[in-house]
C-alpha positions as CSV (number, residue, x, y, z in Angstrom):
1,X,0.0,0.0,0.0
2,X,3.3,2.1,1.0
3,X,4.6,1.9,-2.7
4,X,1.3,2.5,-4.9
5,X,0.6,6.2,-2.4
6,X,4.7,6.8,-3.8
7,X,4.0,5.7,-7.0
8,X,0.5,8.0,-6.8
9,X,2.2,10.8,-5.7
10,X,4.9,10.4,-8.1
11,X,2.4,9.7,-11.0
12,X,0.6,13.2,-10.2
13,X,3.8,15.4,-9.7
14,X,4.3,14.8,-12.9
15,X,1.3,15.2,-14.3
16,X,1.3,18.8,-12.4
17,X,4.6,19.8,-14.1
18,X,4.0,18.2,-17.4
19,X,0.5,20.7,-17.5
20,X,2.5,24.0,-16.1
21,X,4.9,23.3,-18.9
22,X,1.8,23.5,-21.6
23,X,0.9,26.5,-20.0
24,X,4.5,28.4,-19.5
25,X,5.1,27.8,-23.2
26,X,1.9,30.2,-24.4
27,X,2.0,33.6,-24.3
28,X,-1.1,35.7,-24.6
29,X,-1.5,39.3,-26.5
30,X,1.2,40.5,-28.6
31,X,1.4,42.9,-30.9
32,X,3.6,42.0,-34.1
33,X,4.3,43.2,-37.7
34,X,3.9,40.9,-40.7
35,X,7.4,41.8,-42.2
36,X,7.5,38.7,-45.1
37,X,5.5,35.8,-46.6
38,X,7.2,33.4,-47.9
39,X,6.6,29.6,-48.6
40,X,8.5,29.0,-45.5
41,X,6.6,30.7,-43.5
42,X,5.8,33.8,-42.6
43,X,8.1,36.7,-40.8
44,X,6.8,38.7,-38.0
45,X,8.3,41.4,-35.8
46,X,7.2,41.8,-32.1
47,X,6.3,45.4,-32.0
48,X,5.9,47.2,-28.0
49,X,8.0,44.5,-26.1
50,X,10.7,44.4,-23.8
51,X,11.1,41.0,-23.7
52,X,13.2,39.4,-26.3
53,X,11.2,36.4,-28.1
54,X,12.7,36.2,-31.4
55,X,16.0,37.3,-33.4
56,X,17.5,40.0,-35.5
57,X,16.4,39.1,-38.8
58,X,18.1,40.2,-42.4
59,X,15.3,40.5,-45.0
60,X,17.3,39.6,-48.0
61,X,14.2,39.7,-50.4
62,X,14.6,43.2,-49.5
63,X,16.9,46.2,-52.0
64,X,18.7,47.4,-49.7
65,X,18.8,44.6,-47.2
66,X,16.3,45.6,-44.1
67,X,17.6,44.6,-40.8
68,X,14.6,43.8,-38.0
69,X,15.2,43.0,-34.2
70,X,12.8,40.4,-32.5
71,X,11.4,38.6,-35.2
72,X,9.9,35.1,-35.5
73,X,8.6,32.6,-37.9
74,X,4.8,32.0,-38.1
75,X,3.5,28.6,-39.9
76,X,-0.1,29.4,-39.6
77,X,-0.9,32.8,-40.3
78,X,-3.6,33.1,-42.9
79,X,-2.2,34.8,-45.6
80,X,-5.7,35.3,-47.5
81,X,-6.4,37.7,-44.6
82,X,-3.1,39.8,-43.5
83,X,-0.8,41.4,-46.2
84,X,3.1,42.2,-45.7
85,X,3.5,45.3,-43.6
86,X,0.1,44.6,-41.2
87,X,-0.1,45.1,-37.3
88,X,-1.7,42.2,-35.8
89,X,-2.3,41.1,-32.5
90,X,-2.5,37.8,-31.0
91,X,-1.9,34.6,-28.4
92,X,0.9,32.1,-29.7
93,X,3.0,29.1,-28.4
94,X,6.3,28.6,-29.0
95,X,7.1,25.4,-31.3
96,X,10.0,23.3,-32.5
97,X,8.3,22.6,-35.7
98,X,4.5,23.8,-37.3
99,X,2.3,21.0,-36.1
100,X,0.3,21.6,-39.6
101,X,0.8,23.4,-43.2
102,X,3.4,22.4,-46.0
103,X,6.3,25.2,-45.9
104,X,9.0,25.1,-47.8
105,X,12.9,25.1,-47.1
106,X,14.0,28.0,-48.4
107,X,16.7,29.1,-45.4
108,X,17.4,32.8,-44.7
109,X,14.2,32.8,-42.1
110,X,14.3,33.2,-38.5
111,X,15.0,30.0,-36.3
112,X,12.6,31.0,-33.7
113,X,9.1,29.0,-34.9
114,X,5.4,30.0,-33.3
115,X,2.0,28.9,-33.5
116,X,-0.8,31.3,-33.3
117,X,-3.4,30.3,-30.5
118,X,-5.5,33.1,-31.3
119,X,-5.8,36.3,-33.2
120,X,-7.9,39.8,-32.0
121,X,-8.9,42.3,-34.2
122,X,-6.5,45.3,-33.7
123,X,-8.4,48.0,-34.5
């Protein structure tokens, strides 16, 4: 009886910590700049933040080269709806790799991947 309390203990500590982590890795309302689409993705810049999420990115589709701080990569964004240069605002999760979509290789992107959770109108 001693060993299946540990091992229920155990069991549910981790289930605890494996949930926090779910919900440490999503961020809610941020402001960003759609900077690039491209078949790899798209290219956004955290606009009115502090923190540091993403990377200094070189647009090099770009005469002259543009040079943005704090950009990411965005796998689902639905280009039908934003165009390059819109503010939009949203909840995201940080990812290894886009869970859906087929994106193209092209390199030259940021390495720093999100997920949208959520998007708000920003006007």
């Amino acid at each position: 009886m001693k060993y299946i309390k540990i091992l229920m203990f155990l069991y549910g500590s981790f289930a605890i910590m494996v949930l926090s982590c779910d919900k440490e890795n999503e961020f809610e309302y941020c402001t960003g700049k759609l900077v690039e689409v491209t078949c790899g993705g798209s290219v956004v810049q955290f606009l009115g933040t502090d923190h540091i999420i993403g990377e200094e990115w070189n647009d090099i589709f770009s005469i002259p080269v543009l040079s943005y701080e704090n950009c990411v990569l965005v796998g689902n964004l639905p280009i039908e709806k934003y165009e390059k240069g819109d503010t939009i605002c949203f909840n995201y999760r940080i990812v290894e790799a886009f869970t859906s979509g087929n994106f193209c290789d092209i390199g030259g992107l940021p390495e720093t991947k999100i997920e949208v959770t959520e998007f708000f109108n920003n006007k």
